[in-house]
C-alpha positions in Angstrom: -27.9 -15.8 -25.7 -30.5 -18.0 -26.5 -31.4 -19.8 -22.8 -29.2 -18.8 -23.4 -30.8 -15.3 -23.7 -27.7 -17.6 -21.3 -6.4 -8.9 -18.7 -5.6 -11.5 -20.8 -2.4 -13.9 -19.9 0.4 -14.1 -22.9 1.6 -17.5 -22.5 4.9 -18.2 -23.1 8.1 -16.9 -22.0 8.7 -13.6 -22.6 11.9 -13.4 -25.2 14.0 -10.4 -23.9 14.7 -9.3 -27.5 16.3 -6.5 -29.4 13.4 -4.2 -27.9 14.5 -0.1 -27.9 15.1 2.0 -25.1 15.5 6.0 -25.7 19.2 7.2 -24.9 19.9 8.7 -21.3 20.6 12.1 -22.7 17.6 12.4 -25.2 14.6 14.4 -24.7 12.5 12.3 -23.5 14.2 12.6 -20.1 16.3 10.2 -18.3 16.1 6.3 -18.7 14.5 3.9 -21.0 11.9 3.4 -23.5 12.0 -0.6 -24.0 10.4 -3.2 -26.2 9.8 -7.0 -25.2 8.1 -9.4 -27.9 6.2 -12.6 -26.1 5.0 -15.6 -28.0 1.5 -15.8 -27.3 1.6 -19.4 -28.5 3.3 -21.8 -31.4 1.3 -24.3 -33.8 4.3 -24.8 -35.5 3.3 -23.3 -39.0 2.5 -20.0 -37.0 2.5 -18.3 -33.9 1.3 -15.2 -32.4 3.2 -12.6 -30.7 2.4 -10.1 -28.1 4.9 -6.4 -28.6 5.2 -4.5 -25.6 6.3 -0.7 -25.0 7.4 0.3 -22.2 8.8 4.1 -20.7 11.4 4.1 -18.6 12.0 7.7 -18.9 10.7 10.5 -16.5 8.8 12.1 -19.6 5.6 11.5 -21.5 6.9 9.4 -25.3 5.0 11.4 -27.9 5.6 8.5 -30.3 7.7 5.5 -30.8 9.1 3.5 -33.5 10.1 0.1 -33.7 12.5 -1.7 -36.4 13.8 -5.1 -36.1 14.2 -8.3 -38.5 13.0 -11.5 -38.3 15.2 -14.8 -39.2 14.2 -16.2 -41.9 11.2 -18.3 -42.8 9.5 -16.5 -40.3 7.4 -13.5 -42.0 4.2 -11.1 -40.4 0.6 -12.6 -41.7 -1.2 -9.7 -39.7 -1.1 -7.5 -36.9 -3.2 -4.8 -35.0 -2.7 -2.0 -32.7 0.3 -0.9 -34.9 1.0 0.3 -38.6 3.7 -2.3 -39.6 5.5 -2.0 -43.2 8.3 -4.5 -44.4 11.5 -4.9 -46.9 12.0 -8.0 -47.2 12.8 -9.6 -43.7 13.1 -6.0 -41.7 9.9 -4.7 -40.2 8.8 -1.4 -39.4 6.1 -1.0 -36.5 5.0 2.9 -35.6 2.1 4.1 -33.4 -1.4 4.2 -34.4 -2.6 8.0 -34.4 -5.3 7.3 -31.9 -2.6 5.7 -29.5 -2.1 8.5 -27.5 1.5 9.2 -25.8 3.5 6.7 -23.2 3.2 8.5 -19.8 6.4 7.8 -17.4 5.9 3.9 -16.6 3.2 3.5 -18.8 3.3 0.6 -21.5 1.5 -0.2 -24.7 1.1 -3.3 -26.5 0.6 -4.3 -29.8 0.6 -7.9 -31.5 1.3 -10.0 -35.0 0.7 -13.5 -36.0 3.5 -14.9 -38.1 3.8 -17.7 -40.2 6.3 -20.7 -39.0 7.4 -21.0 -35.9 8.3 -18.4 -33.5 11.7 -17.0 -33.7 13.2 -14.1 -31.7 13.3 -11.3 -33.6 17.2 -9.9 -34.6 18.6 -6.2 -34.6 15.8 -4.6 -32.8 15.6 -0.9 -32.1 13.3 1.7 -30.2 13.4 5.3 -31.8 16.8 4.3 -32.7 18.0 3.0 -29.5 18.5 -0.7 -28.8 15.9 -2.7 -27.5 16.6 -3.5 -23.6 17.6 0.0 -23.0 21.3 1.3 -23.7 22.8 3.7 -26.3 22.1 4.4 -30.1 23.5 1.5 -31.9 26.4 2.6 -34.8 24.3 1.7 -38.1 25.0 -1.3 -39.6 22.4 -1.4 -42.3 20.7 1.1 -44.4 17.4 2.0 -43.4 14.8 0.5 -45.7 12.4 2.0 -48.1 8.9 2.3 -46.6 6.2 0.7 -48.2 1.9 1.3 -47.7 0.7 -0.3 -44.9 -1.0 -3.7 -44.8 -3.7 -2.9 -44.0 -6.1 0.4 -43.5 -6.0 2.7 -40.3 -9.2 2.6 -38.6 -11.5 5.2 -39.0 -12.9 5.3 -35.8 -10.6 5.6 -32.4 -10.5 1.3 -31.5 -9.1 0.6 -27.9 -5.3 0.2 -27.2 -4.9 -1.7 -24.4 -7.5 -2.5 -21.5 -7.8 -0.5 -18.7 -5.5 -1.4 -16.0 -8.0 -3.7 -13.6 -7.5 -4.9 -10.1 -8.2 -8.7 -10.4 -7.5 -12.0 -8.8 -4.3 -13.6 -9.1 -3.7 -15.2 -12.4 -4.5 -12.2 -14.7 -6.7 -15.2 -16.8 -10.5 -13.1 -17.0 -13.6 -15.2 -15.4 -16.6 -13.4 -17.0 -20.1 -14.5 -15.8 -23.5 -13.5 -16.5 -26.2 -12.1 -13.9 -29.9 -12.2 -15.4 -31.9 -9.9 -14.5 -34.9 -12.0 -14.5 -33.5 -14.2 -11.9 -34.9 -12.1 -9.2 -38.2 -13.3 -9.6 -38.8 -17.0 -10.1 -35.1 -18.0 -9.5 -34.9 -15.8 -6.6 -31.3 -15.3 -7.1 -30.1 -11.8 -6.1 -26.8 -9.9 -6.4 -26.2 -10.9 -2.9 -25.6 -14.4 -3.8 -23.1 -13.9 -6.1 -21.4 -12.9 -2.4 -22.7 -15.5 0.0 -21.9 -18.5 -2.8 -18.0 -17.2 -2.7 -18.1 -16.1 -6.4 -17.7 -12.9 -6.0 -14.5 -13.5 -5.4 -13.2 -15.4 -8.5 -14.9 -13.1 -10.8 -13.4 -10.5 -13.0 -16.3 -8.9 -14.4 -20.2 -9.3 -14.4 -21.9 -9.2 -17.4 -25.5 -7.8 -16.3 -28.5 -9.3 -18.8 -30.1 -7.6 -20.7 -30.6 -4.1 -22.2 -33.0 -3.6 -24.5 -32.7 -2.4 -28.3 -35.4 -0.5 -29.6 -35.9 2.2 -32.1 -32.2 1.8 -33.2 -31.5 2.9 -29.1 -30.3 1.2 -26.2 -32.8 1.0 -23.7 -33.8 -0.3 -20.3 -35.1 -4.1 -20.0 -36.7 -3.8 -16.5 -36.5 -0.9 -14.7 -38.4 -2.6 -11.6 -35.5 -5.6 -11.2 -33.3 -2.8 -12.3 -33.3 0.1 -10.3 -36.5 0.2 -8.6 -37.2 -3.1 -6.8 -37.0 -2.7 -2.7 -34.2 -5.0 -0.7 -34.5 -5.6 3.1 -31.8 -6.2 5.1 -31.4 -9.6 4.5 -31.4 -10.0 1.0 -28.9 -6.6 0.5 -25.4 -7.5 -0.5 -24.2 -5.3 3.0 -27.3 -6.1 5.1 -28.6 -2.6 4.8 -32.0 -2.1 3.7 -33.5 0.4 1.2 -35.4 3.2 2.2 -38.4 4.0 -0.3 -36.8 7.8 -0.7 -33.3 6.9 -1.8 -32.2 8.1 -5.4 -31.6 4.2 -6.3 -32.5 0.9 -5.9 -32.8 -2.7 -7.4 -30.1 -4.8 -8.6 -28.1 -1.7 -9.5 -27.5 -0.2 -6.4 -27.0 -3.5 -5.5 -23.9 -4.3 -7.4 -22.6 -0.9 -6.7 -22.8 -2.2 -3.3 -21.0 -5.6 -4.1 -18.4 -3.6 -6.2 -17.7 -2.0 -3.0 -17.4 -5.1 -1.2 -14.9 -6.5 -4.0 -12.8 -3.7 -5.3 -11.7 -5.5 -8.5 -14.9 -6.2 -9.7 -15.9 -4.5 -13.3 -19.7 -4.5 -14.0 -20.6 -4.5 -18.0 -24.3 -3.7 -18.7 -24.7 -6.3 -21.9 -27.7 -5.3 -24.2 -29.6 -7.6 -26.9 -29.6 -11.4 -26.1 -31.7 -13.9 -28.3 -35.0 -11.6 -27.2 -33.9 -8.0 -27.8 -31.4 -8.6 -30.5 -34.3 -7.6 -33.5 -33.0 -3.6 -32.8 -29.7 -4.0 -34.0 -30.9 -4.1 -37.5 -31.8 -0.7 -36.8 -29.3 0.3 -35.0 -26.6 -0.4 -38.1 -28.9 2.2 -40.1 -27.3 5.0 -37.7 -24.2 3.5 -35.3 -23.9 6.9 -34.3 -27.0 7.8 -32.8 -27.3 4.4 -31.4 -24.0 5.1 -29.5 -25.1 8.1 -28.1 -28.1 6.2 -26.8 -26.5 3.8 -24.9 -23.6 6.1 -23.8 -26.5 8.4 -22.3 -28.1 4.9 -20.6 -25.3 3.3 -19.2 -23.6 6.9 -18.2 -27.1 8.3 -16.9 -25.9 10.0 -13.1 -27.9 7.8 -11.2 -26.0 4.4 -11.9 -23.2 5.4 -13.9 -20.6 4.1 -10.7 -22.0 0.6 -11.3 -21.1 0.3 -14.8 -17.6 0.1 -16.5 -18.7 -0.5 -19.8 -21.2 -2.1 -22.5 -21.2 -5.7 -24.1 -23.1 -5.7 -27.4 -25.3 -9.7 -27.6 -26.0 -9.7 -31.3 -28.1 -12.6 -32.2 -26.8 -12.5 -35.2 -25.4 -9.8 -37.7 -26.3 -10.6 -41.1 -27.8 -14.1 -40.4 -30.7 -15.3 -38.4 -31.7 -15.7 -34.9 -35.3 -15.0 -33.5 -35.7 -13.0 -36.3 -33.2 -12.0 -39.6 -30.5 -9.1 -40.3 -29.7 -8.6 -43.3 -28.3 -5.4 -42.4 -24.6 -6.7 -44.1 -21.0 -8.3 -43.3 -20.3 -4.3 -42.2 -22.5 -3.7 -39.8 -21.4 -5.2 -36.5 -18.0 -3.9 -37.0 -19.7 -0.3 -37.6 -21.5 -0.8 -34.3 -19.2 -1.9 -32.7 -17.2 1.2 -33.6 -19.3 3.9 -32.7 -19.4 2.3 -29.6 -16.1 2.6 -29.0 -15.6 6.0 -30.6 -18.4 7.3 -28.2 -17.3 5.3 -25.1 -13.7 6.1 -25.3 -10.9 3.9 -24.6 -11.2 3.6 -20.7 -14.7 1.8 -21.1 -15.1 -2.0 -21.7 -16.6 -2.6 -24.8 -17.2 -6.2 -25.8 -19.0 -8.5 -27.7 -20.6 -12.1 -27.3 -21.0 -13.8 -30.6 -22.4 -16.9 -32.4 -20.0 -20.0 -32.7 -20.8 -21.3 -35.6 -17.7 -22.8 -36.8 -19.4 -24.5 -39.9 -18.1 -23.1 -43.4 -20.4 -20.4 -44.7 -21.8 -20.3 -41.5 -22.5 -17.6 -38.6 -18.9 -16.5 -38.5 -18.1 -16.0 -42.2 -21.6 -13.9 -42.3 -20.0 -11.2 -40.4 -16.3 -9.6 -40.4 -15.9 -10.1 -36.7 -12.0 -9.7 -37.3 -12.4 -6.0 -38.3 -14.6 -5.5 -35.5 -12.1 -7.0 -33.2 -9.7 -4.1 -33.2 -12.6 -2.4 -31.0 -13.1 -4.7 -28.6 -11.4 -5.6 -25.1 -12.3 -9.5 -25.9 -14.9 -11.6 -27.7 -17.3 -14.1 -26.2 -18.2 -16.7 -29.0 -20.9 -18.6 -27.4 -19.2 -22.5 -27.9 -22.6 -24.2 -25.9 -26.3 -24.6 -27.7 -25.0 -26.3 -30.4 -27.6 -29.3 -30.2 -30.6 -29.6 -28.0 -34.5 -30.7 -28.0 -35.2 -27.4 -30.3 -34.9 -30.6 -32.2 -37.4 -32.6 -30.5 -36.6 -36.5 -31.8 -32.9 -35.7 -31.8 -30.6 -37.4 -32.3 -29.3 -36.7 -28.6 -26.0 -34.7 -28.6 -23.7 -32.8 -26.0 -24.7 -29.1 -26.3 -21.5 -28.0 -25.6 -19.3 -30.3 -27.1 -15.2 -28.9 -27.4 -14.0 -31.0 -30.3 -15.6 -32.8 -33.3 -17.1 -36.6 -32.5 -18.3 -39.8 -34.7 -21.4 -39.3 -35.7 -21.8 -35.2 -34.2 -24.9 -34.3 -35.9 -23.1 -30.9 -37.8 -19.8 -30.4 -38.8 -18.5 -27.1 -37.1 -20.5 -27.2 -34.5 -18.3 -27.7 -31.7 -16.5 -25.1 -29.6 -12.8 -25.7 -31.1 -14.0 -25.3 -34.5 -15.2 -21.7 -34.0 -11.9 -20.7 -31.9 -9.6 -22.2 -34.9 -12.4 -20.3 -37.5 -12.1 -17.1 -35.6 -8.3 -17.6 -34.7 -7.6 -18.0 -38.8 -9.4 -14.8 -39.2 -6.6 -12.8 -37.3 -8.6 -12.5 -34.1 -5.7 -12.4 -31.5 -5.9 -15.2 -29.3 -6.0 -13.5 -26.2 -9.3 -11.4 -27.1 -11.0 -14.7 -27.2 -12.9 -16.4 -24.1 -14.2 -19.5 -24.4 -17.8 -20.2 -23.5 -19.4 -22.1 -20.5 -23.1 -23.6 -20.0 -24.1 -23.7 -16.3 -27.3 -25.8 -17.1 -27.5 -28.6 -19.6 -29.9 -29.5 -22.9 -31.8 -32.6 -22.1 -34.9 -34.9 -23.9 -37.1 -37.5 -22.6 -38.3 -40.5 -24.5 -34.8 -42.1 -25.1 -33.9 -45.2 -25.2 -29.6 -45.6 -26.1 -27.6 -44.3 -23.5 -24.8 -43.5 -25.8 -25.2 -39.7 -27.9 -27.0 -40.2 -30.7 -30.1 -41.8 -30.2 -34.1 -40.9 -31.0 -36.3 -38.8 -28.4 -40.3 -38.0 -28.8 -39.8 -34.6 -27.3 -37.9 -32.6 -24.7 -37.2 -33.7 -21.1 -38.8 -31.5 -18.5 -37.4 -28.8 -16.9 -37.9 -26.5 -14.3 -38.1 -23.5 -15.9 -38.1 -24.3 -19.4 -38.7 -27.5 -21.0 -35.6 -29.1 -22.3 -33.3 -26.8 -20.2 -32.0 -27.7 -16.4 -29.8 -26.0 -14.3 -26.2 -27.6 -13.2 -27.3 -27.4 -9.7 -30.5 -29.2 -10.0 -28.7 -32.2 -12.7 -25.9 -33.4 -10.4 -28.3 -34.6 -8.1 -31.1 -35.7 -10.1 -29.5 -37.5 -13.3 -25.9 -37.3 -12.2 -23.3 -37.6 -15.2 -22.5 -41.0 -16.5 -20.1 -40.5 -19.0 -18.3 -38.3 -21.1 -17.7 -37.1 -24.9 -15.9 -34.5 -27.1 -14.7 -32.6 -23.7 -18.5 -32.8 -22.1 -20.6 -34.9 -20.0 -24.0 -36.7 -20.2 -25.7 -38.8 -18.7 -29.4 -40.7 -18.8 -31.5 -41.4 -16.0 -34.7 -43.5 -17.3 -35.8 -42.0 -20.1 -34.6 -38.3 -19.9 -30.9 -37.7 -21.6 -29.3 -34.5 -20.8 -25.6 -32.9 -21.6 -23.8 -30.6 -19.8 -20.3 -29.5 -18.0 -19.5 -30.8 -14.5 -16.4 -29.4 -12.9 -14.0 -32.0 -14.3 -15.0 -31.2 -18.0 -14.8 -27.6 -17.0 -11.0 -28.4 -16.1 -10.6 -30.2 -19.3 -11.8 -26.9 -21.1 -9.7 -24.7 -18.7 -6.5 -26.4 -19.7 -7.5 -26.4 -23.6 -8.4 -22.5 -23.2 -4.6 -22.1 -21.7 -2.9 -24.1 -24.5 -5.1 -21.7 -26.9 -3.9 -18.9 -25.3 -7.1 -17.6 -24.5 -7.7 -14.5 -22.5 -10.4 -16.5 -19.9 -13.7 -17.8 -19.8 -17.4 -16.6 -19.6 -20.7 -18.6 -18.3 -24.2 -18.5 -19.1 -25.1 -17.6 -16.2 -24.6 -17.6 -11.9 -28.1 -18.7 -10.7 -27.3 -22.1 -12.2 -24.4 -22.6 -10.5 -24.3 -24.5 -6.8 -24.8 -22.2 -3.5 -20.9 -22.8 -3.2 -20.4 -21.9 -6.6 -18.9 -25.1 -7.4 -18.7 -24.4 -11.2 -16.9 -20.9 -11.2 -14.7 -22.3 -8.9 -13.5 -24.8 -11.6 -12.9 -22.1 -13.6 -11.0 -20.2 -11.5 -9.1 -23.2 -10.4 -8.4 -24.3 -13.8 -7.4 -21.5 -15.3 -5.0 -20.4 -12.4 
């Protein structure tokens, strides 16, 4: 992420349909094997829908198989994590090989987006038995002739359904980034993520940045990482380190916040806008670049801390800091092996570029058939515009919809959601992005977006780049545009998100049916965490 280095909630009512349930005196044991279909959301023209299988019975469900019709002018576009064939209006959904059984209790789910609106579907069975549980059904239609699937089987093992997590109430994730550099000049340290209360709202920490090298995963900063020496005040538990034990640094630090906060999940993230250049590499041999990173994130000494790996490709097949060419293949093929090497347990995710424009970022790289591999997807919806173009014109970096006069079309963080959505990227694997600092010139005259600047405003760190925490008191927002603030304070203009626009995009991220939020990153938040908290708050 470029200053940027920077379980999901169906909505909906759940419609109790025709879903199957095994007969009492079956082999699979006594009680049920059932089936409810959610709608994820509506536009009208389509909707999405979220399949769930569940066992009832006392016994492991070797397989299951689903048949049902839809009413018409409703028809199946796509699915994933399900072979589905059709005749006419009846449907056919059957396990994927790499499923595995149901165990007692257990449920799997699967999903389809569906043109026109959503309708309940109509004679639904479960390996022959009706869906809700009960007895066989007598037969009232001839079973239909199957045709090929729709679309290939996966060559590689892709994940069913996350792992079952312990989170906060509201089941929405809140993903945020911890730097690792921000131990040094920022002096912000696990322990803060504790002290500022956003420990607590979090789902998972995303912990910046790996490095790719030599087609491997390797470390970024060993000293911040695992060797750097707390005292007792600045440990997470108020126990110091002792220069003899096995680890240290920021690690054994968030093993000892994870310990504090049960539900927690730590993902090590590797690449960002520096350390993205390996990747091209990488795609020459996914497989041994798996192994790599399954040997650094699983080595014995840390391999508590960590529940999984996010891959920060800046960008497959198009440029960042520097240019891939490696093909519209290769992130999905990376993204595989990961998962094929991690297994299904681990998180494997993915922050992408948000580049909603056509012939853009997105349509450089099939992130759809990389999604099937994926818990969720980050597309990074902030950076759009900043003082990388030095005379402007000023614009909000993170704006949520399209504006008069927005400098590129697609560049704002609805366009890439719709983009990604229309590419059969289930809703609920996408989280929508969050800036905790804003994008700022100096030498501006027009207090409205859009106007000229000689260069970009100072900053603390970073010219043209100031932290939340430091903006709301110093140039305080003044206004508002596309779903983000601004504001100009003599001749400096800066954009970013203040907890009311953050509810604004909260709300918007619930009527997508998106699976949460992420944010770029905790050490610019407030030492109450006053931005996560509008997160949390807004999502629910």
């Amino acid at each position: 992420m470029k200053r940027s280095l920077r379980r999901a909630l169906w909505v909906g009512a759940v419609m109790a349909v025709t879903v199957a349930t095994v007969p009492m005196a079956t082999a699979f044991g006594a009680g049920s094997v059932t089936a409810t279909f959610a709608k994820a959301q509506d536009w009208g023209t389509g909707h999405e829908t979220k399949v769930t299988v569940t066992n009832g019975s006392d016994a492991t469900v070797s397989t299951w198989r689903i048949e049902f019709d839809l009413p018409s002018g409703t028809t199946i576009s796509s699915f994933w994590d399900a072979d589905v064939t059709s005749s006419g209006n009846h449907y056919v959904a059957v396990k994927k090989s790499w499923a595995g059984g149901l165990a007692p209790g257990a449920s799997f789910s699967w999903g389809y987006n569906g043109t026109g609106a959503f309708k309940a579907p109509l004679n639904c069975t479960v390996n022959g038995a009706p869906c809700g549980g009960g007895t066989t059904p007598p037969t009232t239609t001839a079973p239909p002739t199957t045709t090929p699937p729709t679309t290939a089987p996966p060559t590689t093992p892709p994940p069913t359904t996350p792992p079952p997590t312990t989170t906060p109430p509201g089941g929405k994730k809140v993903v945020g980034y911890f730097a690792e550099w921000g131990v040094y000049g920022r002096n912000y340290h696990v322990k803060n993520i504790h002290t500022s209360g956003s420990a607590a709202k979090l789902t998972h920490i995303l912990y910046a940045f790996g490095n790719t090298t030599g087609g491997r995963c390797t470390i970024g900063d060993s000293y911040a990482d695992y060797d750097k020496a707390y005292t007792a005040a600045d440990s997470v538990d108020g126990v110091a380190d002792t220069w003899d034990q096995p680890l240290r640094g920021s690690f054994n630090q968030l093993r000892k916040l994870k310990k504090m906060y049960p539900h927690l999940k730590v993902i090590w993230s590797f690449g960002g806008w520096t350390w993205s250049g390996g990747f091209t590499q990488a795609a020459q041999n996914p497989a041994a670049f798996a192994n790599s990173c399954h040997s650094l994130v699983e080595d014995p000494r840390w391999a508590d801390v960590f529940d999984g790996i996010d891959v920060d490709w800046e960008y497959p097949n198009a440029c960042g800091l520097s240019c891939d060419a490696s093909g519209p293949n290769a992130f999905k093929n990376v993204v595989s092996a990961l998962r094929t090497k991690f297994g299904s347990s681990a998180l494997v995710t993915a922050a992408i570029t948000a580049d909603g424009s056509n012939g853009g970022k997105i349509d450089a790289t099939d992130y759809a058939g990389a999604a099937p591999y994926l818990n969720w997807i980050m597309p990074m919806t902030y950076d759009y515009f900043g003082a990388f173009n030095a005379q402007g014109p000023t614009a909000p970096h993170s704006p949520l919809y399209s504006y008069a006069g927005i400098p590129q079309q697609g560049f704002w963080s609805d366009a890439a959601i719709q983009k990604l959505k229309s590419k059969g990227i289930p809703s609920s694997k996408l989280l929508l992005g969050i800036g905790f600092y804003g994008r700022g010139w100096t030498g501006v005259t027009q207090t409205a977006p859009g106007g000229t600047a000689t260069g970009p405003a100072p900053g603390t760190y970073e010219q043209g780049i100031e932290d939340y925490k430091v903006l709301k008191n110093t140039c305080p927002a003044t206004g508002t545009i596309a779903g983000t603030a601004y504001a100009k304070c003599g001749s400096n203009w800066w954009s970013y998100d203040t907890p009311s626009t953050i509810n604004g995009k909260m709300t918007y991220a619930k009527n997508q049916g998106l699976g949460g939020a992420f944010f770029w990153e905790l050490s610019g938040d407030t030492g109450n965490g006053e931005l996560i908290g509008a997160i949390k708050g807004g999502l629910g």
